[in-house]
FIDRENFI-946857 format. One record per atom (N, C-alpha, C, O): x, y, z. Coordinates in steps of 0.001 Angstrom, whole numbers, plus 500000, padded with zeros to 6 digits. Each point is the difference from the previous one (the first is absolute). Example, Ala and Ser with C-alpha at 12.3 -4.5 7.8 and 13.67 -1.06 7.14 Angstrom:
! residues 2
513190494310507800/499110501190500000/500900501200500000/501036499981500665/498614501069498615/500820501190500060/499230501090500730/500509501108500169/
This chain:
! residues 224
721179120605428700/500853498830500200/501371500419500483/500582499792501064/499856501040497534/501195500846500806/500323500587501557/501042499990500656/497743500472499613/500042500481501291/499860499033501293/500602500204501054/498477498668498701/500287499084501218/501010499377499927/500292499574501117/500720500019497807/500863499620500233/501299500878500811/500842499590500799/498937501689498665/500773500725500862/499930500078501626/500988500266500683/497178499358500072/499928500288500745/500506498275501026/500105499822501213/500072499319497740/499811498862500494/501795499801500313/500319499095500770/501017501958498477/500925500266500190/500545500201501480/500922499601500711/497843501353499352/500669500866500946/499346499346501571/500530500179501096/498470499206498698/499922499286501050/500920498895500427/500072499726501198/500590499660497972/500925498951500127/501066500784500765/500424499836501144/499820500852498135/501340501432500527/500073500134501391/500890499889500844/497995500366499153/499398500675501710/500400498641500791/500990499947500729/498143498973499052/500021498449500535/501382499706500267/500384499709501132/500515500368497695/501504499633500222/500747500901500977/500603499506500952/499371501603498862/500491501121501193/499645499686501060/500970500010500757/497973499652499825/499508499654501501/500205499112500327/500275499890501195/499721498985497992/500875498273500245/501219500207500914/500264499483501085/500672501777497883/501426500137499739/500227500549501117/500953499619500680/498194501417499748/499870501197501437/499895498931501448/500604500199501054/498344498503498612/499490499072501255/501290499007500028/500304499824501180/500470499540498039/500996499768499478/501237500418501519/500485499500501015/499500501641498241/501298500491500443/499881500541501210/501056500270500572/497486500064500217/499943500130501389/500220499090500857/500746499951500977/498164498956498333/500159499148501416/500582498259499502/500707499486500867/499193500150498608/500530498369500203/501451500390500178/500236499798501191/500880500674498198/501425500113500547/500181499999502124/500357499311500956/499229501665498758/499583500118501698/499430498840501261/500297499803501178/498595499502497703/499577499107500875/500766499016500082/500405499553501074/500066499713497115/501162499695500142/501330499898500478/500795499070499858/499339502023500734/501257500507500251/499997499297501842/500685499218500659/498605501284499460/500028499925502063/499083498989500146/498818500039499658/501659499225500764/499745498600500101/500405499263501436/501075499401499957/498276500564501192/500621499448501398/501272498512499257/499875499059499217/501212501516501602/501209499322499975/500672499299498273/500560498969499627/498926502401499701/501104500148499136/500620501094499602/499494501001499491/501854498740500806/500778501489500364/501878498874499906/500239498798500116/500526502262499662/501608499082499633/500850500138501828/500982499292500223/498601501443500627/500608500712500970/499488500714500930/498925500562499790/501687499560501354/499602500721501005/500760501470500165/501216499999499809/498170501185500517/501080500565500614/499498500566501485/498785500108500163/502148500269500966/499392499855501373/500734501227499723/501047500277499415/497627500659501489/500149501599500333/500435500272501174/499081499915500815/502338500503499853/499702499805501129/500140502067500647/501056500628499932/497820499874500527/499850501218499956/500858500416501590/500088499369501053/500474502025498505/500704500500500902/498690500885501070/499471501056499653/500210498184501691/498662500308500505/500347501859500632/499148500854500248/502413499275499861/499692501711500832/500300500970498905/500390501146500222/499375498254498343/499747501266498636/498427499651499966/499321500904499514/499947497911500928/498803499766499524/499138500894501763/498854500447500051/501933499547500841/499333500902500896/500258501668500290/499585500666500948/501055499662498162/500702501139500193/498847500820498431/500158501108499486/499035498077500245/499044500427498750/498452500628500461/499969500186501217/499254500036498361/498446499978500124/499509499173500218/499171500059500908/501010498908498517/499098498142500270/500594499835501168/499362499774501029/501951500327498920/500971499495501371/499397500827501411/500085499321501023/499461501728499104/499543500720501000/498478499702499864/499314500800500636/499985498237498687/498398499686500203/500194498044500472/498995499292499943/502192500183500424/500147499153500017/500564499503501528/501034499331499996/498473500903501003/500430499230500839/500593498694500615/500936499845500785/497829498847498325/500692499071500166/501474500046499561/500719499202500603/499814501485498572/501396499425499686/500765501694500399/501214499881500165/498461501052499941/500712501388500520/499388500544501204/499804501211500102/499919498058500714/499188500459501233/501969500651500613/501089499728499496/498533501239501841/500969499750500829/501074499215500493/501193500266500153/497950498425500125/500842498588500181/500105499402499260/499863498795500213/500426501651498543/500373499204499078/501251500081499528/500446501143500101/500402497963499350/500880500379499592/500894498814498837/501123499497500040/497844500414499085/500456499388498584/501052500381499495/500204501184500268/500696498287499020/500952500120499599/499644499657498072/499390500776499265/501219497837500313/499749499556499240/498693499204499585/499998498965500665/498833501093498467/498724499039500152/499599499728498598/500313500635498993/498886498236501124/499614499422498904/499133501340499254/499242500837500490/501104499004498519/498681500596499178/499513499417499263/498800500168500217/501329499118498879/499927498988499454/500842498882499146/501137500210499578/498085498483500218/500280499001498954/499249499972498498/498823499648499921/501877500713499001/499348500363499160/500380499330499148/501142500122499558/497697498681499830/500209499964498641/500078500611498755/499127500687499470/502478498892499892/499907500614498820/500457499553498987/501016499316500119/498393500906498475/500727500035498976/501191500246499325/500253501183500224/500862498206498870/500935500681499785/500240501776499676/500904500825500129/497461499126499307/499669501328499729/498703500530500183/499144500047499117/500699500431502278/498445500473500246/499565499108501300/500686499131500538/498238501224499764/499674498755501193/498701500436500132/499448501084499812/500092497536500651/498167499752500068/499764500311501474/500589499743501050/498297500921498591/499300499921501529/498322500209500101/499332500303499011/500103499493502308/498622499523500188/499561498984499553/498799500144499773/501609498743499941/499857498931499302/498764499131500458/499760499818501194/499453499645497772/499097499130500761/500503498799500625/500882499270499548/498459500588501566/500444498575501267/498648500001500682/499209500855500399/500884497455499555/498815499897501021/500093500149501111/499126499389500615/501622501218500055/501006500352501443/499008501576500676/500036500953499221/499236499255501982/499788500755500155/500289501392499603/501189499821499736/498614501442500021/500666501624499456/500232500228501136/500597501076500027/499228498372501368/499666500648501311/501532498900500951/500200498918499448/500387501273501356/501112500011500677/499338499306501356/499291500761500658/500817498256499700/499026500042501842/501270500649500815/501184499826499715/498443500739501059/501052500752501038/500541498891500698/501154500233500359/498509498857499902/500670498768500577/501140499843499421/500967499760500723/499224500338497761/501022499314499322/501015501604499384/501201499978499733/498104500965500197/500382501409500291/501003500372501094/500993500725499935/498573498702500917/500705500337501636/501475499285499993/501012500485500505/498905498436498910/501148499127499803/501125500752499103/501169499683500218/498611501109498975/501171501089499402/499845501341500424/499858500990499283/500178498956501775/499957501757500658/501135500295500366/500202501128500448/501019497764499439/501575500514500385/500377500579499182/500573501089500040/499080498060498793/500579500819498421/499195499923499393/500260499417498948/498434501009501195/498794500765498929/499421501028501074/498827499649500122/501363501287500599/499144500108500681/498959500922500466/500109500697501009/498486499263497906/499449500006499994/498801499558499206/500073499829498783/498676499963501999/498844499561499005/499818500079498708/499758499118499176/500444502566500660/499711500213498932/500881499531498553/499583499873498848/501821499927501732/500951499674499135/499938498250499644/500295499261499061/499400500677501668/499536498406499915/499215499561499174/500114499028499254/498623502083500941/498858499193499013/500182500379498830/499492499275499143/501229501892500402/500070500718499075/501317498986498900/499715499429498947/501185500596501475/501203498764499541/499255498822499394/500192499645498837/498747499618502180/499209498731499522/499389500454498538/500451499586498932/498584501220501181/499200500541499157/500850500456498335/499593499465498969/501464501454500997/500702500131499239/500778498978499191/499938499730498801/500746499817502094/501113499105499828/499860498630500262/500102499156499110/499661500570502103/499474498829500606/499476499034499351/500345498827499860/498520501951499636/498822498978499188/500712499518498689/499483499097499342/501620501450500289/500716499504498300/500863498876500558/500163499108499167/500592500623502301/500897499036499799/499347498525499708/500733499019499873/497939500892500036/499428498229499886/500041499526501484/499776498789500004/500415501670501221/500113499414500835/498956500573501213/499743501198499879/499811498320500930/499072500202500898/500385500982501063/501167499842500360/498311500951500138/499799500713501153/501709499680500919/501109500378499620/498528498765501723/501226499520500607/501146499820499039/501059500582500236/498748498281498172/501323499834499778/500645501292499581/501205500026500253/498264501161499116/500717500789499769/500550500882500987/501178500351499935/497821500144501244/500928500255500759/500881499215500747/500355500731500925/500024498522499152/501031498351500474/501313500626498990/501174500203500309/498032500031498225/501436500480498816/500500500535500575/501146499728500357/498000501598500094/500242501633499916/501263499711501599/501153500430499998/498456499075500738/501112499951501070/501478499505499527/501107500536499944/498349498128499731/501529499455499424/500526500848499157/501135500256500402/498647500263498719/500748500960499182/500964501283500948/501187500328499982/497399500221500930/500550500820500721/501405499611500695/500850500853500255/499320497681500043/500638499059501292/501230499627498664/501091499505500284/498664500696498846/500996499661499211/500890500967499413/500582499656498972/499690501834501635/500455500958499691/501170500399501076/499570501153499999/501182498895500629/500581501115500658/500418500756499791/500906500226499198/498284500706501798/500216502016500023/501138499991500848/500259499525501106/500493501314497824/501474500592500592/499492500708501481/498973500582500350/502301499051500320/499581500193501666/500228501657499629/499001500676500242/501768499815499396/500359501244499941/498614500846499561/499796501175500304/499311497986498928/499057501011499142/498932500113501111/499486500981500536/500332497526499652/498583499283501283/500128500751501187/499074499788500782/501791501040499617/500244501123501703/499011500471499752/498981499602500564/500991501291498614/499085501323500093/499939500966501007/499063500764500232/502515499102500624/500031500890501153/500152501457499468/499822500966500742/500496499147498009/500400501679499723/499875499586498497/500256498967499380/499121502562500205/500506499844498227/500939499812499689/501061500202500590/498646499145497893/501055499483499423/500246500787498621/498948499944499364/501898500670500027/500194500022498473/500854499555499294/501199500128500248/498122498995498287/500563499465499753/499832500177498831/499079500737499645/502075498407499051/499352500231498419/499472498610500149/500172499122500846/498786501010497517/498852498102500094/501252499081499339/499956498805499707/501159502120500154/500716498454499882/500662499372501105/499903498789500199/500871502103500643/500070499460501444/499138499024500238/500295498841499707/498447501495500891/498897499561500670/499696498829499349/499579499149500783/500506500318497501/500193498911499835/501070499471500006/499770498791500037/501216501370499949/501325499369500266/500280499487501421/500755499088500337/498470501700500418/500114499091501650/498795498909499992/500280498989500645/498313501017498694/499403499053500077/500586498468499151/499804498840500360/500954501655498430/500801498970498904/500902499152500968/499962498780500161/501197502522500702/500835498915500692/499113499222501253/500512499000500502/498525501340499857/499525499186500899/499096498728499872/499405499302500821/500746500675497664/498727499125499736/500660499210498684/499657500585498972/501233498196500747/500209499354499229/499646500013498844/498807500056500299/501176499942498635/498900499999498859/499565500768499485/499515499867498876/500521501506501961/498926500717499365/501300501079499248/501140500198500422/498148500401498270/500937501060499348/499128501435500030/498922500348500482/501955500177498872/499451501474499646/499129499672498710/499155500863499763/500864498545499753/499037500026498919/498379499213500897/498963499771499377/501135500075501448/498913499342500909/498980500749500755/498866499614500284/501664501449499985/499846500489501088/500277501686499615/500766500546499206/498173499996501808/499187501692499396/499774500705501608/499293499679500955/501576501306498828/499652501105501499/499120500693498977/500285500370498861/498128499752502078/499655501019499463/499529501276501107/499745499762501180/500187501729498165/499511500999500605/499426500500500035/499273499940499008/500334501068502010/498881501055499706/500599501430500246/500211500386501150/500086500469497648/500863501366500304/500996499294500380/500530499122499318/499883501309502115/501806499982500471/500204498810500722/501157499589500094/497594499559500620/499943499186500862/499731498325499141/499461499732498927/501167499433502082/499850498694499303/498648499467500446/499529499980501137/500038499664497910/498570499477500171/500001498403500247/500015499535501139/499972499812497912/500709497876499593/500946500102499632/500775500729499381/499058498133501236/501470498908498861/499338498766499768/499733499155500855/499949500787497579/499243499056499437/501269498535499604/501071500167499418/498497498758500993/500846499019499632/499482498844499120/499216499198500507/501179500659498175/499567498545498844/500362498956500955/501071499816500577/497880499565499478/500356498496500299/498953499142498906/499094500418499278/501578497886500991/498973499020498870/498895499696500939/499842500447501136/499414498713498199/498630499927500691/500670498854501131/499424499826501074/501754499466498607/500514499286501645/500746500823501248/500623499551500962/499039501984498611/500850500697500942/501821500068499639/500685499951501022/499891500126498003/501511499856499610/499898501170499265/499240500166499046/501843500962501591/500297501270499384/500680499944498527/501016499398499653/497853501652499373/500012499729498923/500126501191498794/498832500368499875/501906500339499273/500017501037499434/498816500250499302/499172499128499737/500748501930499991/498322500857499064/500318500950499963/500283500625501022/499784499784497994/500540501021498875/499076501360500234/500418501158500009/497966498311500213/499274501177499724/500152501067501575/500038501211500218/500009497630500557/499780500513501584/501409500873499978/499839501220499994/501545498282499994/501143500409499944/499710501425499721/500136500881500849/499281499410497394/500328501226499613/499071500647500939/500402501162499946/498625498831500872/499181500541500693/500410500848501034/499368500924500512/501640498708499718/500574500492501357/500615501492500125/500136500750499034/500133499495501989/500036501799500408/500894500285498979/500079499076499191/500739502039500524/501408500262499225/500242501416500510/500907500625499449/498343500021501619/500804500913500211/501750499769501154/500542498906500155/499861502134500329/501575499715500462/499659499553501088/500530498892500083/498559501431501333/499842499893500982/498763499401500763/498924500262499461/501046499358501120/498847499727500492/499834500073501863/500933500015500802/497878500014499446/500119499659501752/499209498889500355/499485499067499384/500567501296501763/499525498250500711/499814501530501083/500917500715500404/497417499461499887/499806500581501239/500269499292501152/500081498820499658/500179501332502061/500327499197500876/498140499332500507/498899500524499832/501444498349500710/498873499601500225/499565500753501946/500789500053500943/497435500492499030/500127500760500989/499723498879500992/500005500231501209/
């Protein structure tokens, strides 16, 4: 008697642990990322001659061919959390990009692959369909101005990431240093990530802020 009760213990034991284990893997998660619930946007906008001056950047023609010559480009619109951010989200919205509607952000996305990849990640969490998000993803872009000084790209630039936000701050109403994140890779500037609300109005975030580069210097390779 003694003994099945012991064994009838330890099965419960076992039962509760794996509840606790299934628990804590997955409903938070599923919970968590949810198409178009998220507090904020933040728009990536990637420095394209540190992103061609790389390995990917030299397997990438559409956007580092010869004749190319990107400057500033979307990388993405990303929903996020005050703390953390969802992505791959379920949507009944194709996983797949039609190049028709692809082709339409090749000024400032430009390429395929970045396209479908943004939808897929990111895309699919804002609640909104295919076109409307990229429709966002422009206006946001259209709602920024890049310091003329930064946007040349006739020659490198070095600079510290507080400069580099301090010329996007004075050029852009609204927006603060607590908003807004140069980020890098090693010595070179990679983004400059900007909080906005889900109506597009530049907006502080604490987590993105601390994110940002902190070494003294930075560059801006010239665009070739």
């Amino acid at each position: 008697m003694k003994k099945s009760t012991a064994i009838r213990e330890l099965l419960f034991a076992a039962a509760g642990l794996l509840i606790g284990l299934i628990s804590a893997l997955t409903p938070a998660s599923a919970d968590q990322d949810r198409a178009g619930v998220f507090d904020f946007y933040v728009l990536s906008l990637s420095w394209s001659p540190t992103f061609c001056a790389g390995d990917d950047g030299e397997r990438n023609g559409q956007q580092c061919g010869l004749d190319k010559h990107f400057r500033f480009v979307v990388h993405g619109l990303w929903p996020q959390y005050e703390k953390g951010s969802p992505d791959f989200c379920r949507t009944s919205e194709p996983e797949r990009v039609p190049r028709g509607l692809g082709q339409t952000m090749f000024d400032i996305m430009p390429s395929m692959s970045l396209v479908g990849h943004e939808w897929r990640r990111h895309g699919s969490c804002s609640g909104l369909d295919q076109k409307a998000y990229f429709d966002t993803v422009r206006r946001a872009f259209e709602h920024v101005a890049i310091p003329a000084d930064l946007a040349r790209g006739d020659r490198p630039l070095s600079l510290s990431p507080n400069d580099i936000e301090n010329k996007f701050i004075a050029a852009n109403p609204g927006m603060t240093h607590q908003g807004i994140a140069a980020s890098c890779g090693g010595q070179r500037l990679e983004e400059i990530r900007i909080c906005m609300t889900k109506d597009l109005q530049f907006r502080d975030c604490a987590e993105v802020d601390r994110s940002g580069c902190r070494i003294g210097q930075i560059t801006l390779p010239a665009a070739r």
